[in-house]
Structure formats: structure tokens, C-alpha cells
C-alpha positions as CSV (number, residue, x, y, z in Angstrom):
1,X,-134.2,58.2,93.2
2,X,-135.8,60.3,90.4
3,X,-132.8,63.1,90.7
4,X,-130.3,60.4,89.9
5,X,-132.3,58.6,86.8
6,X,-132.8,62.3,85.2
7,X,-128.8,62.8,86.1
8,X,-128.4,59.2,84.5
9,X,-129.9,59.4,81.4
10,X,-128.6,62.8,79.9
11,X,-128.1,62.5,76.5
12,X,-127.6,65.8,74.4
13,X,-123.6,66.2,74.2
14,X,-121.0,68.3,73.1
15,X,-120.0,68.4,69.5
16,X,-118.5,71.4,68.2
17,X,-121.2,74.1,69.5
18,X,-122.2,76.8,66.8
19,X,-124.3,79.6,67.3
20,X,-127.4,77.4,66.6
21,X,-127.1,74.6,68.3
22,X,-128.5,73.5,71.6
23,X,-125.4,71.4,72.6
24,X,-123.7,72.1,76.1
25,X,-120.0,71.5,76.3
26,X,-119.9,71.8,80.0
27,X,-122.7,69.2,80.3
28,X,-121.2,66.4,78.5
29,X,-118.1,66.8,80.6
30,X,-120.0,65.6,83.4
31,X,-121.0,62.2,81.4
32,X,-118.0,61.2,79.6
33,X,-116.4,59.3,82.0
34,X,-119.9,57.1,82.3
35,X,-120.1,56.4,78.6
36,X,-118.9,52.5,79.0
37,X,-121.5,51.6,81.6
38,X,-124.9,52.3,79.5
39,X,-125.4,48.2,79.4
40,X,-123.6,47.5,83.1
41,X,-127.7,47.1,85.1
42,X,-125.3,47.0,88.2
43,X,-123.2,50.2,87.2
44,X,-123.3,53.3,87.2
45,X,-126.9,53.4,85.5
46,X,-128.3,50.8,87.6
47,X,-131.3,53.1,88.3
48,X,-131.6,53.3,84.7
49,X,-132.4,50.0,84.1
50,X,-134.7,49.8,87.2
51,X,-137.1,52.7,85.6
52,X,-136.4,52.3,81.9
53,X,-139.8,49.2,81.5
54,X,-141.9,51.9,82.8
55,X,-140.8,54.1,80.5
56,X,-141.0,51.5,77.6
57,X,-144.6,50.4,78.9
58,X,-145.8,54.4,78.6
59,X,-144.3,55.0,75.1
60,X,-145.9,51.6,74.1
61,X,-149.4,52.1,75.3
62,X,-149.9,55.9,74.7
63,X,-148.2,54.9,70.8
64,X,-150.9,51.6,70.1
65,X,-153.3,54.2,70.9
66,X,-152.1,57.4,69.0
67,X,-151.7,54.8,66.1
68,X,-154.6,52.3,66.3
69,X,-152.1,49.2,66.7
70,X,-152.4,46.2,68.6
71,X,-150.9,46.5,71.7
72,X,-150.9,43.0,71.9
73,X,-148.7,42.3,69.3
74,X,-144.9,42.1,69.7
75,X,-143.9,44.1,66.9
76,X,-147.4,46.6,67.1
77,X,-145.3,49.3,65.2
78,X,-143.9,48.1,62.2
79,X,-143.8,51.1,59.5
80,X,-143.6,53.6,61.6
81,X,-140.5,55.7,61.9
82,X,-139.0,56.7,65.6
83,X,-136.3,59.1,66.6
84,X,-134.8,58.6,70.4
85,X,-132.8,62.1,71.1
86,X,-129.8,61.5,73.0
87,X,-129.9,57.8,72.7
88,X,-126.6,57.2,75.0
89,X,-125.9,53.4,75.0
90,X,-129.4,53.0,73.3
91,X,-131.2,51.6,76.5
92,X,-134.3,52.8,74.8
93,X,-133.5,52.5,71.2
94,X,-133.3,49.0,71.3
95,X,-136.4,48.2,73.1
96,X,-138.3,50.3,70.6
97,X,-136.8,48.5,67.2
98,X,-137.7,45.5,68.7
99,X,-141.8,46.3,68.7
100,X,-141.0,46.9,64.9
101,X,-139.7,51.1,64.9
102,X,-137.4,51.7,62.6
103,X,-135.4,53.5,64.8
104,X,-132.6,56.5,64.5
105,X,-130.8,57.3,67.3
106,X,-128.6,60.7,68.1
107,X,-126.5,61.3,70.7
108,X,-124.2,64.8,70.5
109,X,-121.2,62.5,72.6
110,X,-119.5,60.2,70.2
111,X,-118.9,57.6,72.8
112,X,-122.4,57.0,73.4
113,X,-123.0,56.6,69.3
114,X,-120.6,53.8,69.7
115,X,-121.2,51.9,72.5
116,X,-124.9,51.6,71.2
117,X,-124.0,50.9,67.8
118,X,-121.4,47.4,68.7
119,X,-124.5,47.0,71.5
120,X,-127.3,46.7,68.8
121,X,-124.9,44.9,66.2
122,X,-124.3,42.3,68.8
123,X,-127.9,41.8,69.2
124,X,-129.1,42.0,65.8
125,X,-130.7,45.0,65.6
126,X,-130.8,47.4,62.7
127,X,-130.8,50.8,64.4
128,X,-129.3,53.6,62.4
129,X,-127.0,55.5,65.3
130,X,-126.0,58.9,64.4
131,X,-123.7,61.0,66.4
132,X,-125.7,64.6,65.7
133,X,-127.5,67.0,67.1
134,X,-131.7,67.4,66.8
135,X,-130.2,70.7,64.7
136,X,-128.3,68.4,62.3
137,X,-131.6,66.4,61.8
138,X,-133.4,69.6,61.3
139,X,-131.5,70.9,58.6
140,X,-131.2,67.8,56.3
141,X,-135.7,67.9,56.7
142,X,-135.8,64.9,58.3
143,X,-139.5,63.7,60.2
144,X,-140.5,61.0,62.3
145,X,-143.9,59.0,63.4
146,X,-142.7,59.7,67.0
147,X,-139.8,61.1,68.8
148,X,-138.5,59.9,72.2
149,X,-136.8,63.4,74.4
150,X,-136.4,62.0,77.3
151,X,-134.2,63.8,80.1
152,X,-132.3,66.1,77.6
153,X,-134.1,69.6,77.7
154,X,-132.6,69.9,80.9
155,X,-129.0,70.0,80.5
156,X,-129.2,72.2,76.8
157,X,-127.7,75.8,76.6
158,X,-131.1,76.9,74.8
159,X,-134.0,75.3,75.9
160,X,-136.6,77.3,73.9
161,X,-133.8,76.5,70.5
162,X,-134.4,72.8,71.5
163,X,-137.8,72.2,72.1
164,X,-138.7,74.1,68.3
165,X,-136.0,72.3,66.5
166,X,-137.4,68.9,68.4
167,X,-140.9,69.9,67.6
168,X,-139.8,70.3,63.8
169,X,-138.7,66.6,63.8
170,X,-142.3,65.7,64.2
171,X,-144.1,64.4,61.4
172,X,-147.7,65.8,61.0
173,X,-150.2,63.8,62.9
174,X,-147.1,62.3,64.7
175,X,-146.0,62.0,68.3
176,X,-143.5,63.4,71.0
177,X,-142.8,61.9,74.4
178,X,-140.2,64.0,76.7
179,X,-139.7,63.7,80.0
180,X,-137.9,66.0,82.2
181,X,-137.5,67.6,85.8
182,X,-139.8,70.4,87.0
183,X,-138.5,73.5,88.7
184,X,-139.9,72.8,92.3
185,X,-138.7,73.4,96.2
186,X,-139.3,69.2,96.2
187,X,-137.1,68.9,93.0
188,X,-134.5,71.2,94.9
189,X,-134.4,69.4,98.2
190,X,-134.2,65.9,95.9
191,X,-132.4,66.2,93.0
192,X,-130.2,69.3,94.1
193,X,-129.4,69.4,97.7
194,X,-130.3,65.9,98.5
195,X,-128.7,63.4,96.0
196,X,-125.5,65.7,94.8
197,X,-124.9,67.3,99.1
198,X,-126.2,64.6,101.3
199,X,-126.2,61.4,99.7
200,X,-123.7,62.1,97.5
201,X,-124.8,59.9,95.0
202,X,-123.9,62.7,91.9
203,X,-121.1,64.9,91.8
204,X,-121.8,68.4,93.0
205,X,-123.0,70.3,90.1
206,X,-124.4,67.5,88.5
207,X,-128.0,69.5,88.3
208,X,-128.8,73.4,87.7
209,X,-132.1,74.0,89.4
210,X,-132.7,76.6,87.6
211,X,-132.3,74.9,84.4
212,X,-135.2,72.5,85.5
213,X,-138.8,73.0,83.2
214,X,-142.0,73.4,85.1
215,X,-144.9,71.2,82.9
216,X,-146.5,74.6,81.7
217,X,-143.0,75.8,80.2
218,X,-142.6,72.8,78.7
219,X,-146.0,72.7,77.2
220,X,-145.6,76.6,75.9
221,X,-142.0,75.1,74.3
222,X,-143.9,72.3,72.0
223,X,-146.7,74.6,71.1
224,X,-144.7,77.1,69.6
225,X,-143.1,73.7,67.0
226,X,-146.9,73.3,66.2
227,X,-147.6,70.5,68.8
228,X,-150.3,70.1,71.6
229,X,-149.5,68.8,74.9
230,X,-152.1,65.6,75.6
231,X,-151.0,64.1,79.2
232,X,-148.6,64.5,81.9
233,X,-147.8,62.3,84.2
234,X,-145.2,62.0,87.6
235,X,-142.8,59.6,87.8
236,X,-142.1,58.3,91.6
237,X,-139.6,56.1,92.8
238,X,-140.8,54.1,95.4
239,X,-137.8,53.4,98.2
240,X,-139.4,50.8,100.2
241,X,-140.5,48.4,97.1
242,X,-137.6,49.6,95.2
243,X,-139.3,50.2,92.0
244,X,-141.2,53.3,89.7
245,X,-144.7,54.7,89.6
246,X,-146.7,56.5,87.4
247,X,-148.7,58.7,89.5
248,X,-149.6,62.1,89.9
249,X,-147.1,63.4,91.8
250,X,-145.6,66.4,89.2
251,X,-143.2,68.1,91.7
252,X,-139.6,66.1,90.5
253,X,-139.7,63.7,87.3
254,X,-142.7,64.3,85.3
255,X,-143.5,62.6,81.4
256,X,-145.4,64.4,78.9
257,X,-146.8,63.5,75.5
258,X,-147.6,65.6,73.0
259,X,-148.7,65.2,69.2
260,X,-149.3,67.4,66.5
261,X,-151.9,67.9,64.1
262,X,-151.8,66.2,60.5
């Protein structure tokens, strides 16, 4: 269900909040207890792992054709430089370094930094894991080919603070993909009222509606770090062939790419 994947794969955690970061304490208390299950595919982030090769086969293809690399290859993006915000167990991270990224991965939840790090140790991958904040990144100047924000924006205590300081981690002529939830009756009856009050599959309070981005707010967010938004996409969770869709159904998940100008 797309209300428990975006639940699933927050990210952004609580470090010691200041009066410019992004970081919500009362989020990451809802995902501390889940930290030790990020590589368990029949855990708690089961549905994780069930939509995360969609994911991976979007970035891929949408990346080949920002950067004129071979799709074809299995290691297209060697020399290119890639930041995964709120990289949890590194369920993304990992896939990415192993098309050739050199990949940085921050998480604001210290756990998460760990778990990914003895994960990608054990399976040879060099993947700098960093427990900071996009702000952190920010302030030391640091850019990237492309940067992965995927189900983060969400669950920050300043959306608009997030999306610039995101933005700024873009390197000229690079690449952002971010997915999110949009702010619809649909995403309400799903990710709200259905999977937290009827199903019970998240505890209540898991979601804040009204915390939810519709695609034009998200779009008005990256232009304002200098970026253009390219394509947009849904992604649907099919229940009766238990897998996920790209379609063009915007009303819950929805995945957006962006890139700005060199």
C-alpha cells in the first residue's frame, strides 16, 4: 500500500534541532524502534523491498538519459557523484554504488547511519555514510551529480527550509529525484484513515495530512533552489498482482525529477 511504503521509508531524523534545521524530533520517534529491520524483506519494511526496483529502475533510466550513459552497462555511472537524503539502512544507497555512484548517504537518526554502514561493509561497498542533516552538507559547500529525496519532505518541521537547502546540494547541470505524498481526499482515505484506523497497519499518527505536498508545491519548492521540475509520475500499488506501477495516477505516492541548469 503506497501510505505504508511513504510511512516505511522516512528518513530525515532527529539530531539536535537548531533554529535552521529541517529535522523533526517528534518524527524520528515514530521510527526508532524500526531501525534494525531496514535489510529484514519480510519485516517491518517488507513493502519496502517490494517497491524499492521500481524505484531503482526510474532513477536509472531517467539518470542514463540526463547523463548520456549507457543504460546497458552495469556500472553506467561511474564518476558521477550521488547523495541519497535519509538513506535509513541504505536500501537505495547500495543499489546506486553498485551502477558505479560514488555515493554519500545521510540519515538525521544515528541508528540508521549504522545499520547501513556494517550492511555495506559486509558487502563490499564503499559508501561514505554520514549521520547529518541536508543543512550540515550545505554549510560545508558540498554538490552532487544527483541527489535521491525520496519520502523525506514529508515528515520535516520546514518544508520550504528543506527543499532550498536540498536544491543547494545540486550541482549545476545536475539532477534531483524526490518522491513524496500529495495532499488529496484519496491520500486521506489511504494513507490517513485507511492504513493507520482501519487496517491498522501504522500506528495512529503515523501521517499528518496536512503535512502531505501537492506536485505543484513541490515543484514551486525546487524552483526557488534554482531547479526545474521535468516529469512526474504516480506510483500505484497494485493489490491483486501484489507489485508497483508507474502510471499516472498523482492522487497518493507520486515521483518527480527535476534538474537544474549548468
Amino acid at each position: 500500500m503506497p501510505a505504508l511504503v511513504a510511512a516505511l521509508s522516512v528518513r530525515e531524523s532527529a539530531m539536535t534541532a537548531t533554529a535552521s534545521s529541517t529535522v523533526s524530533p517528534e518524527e524520528m520517534d515514530k521510527f526508532k524502534a524500526m531501525a534494525e529491520s531496514w535489510w529484514d524483506p519480510v519485516g517491518k519494511f517488507k513493502p519496502l523491498h517490494s517497491f524499492n526496483p521500481l524505484r531503482i529502475a526510474h532513477i536509472r533510466g531517467h539518470a542514463a538519459a540526463h547523463f548520456d550513459r549507457d543504460v546497458t552497462s552495469m556500472v553506467p555511472f561511474t564518476g558521477l557523484d550521488l547523495l541519497d537524503i535519509g538513506c535509513g539502512g541504505g536500501l537505495l544507497s547500495e543499489p546506486m554504488a553498485r551502477m558505479g555512484f560514488s555515493v554519500t548517504g545521510i540519515d538525521a537518526l544515528e541508528r540508521n547511519v549504522h545499520v547501513a554502514r556494517t550492511h555495506a561493509e559486509g558487502a563490499g561497498l564503499a559508501i561514505d555514510y554520514r549521520h547529518a542533516t541536508t543543512e550540515d552538507l550545505v554549510a560545508e559547500g558540498k554538490t552532487f551529480d544527483v541527489v535521491l529525496n525520496m519520502e523525506v519532505v514529508e515528515h520535516v518541521s520546514d518544508p520550504a527550509l528543506f527543499l532550498s537547502s536540498s536544491a543547494a546540494l545540486v550541482r549545476p547541470g545536475g539532477i534531483m529525484v524526490i518522491a513524496t505524498m500529495n495532499r488529496t481526499l484519496k491520500s486521506y482515505l489511504l494513507a490517513k484513515v485507511g492504513a493507520e484506523y482501519i487496517l491498522r497497519w501504522l500506528p495512529r499518527g503515523t501521517h499528518d495530512w496536512k503535512k502531505f505536498l501537492k506536485p505543484s508545491e513541490l515543484a514551486a519548492g525546487l524552483r526557488g533552489g534554482g531547479m526545474t521540475a521535468r516529469e512526474v509520475r504516480g506510483m500505484s500499488y497494485a493489490p491483486f498482482t501484489d507489485d508497483w506501477r508507474m502510471t499516472g495516477d498523482l492522487d497518493v505516492n507520486y515521483i518527480m525529477v527535476a534538474a537544474k541548469a549548468a
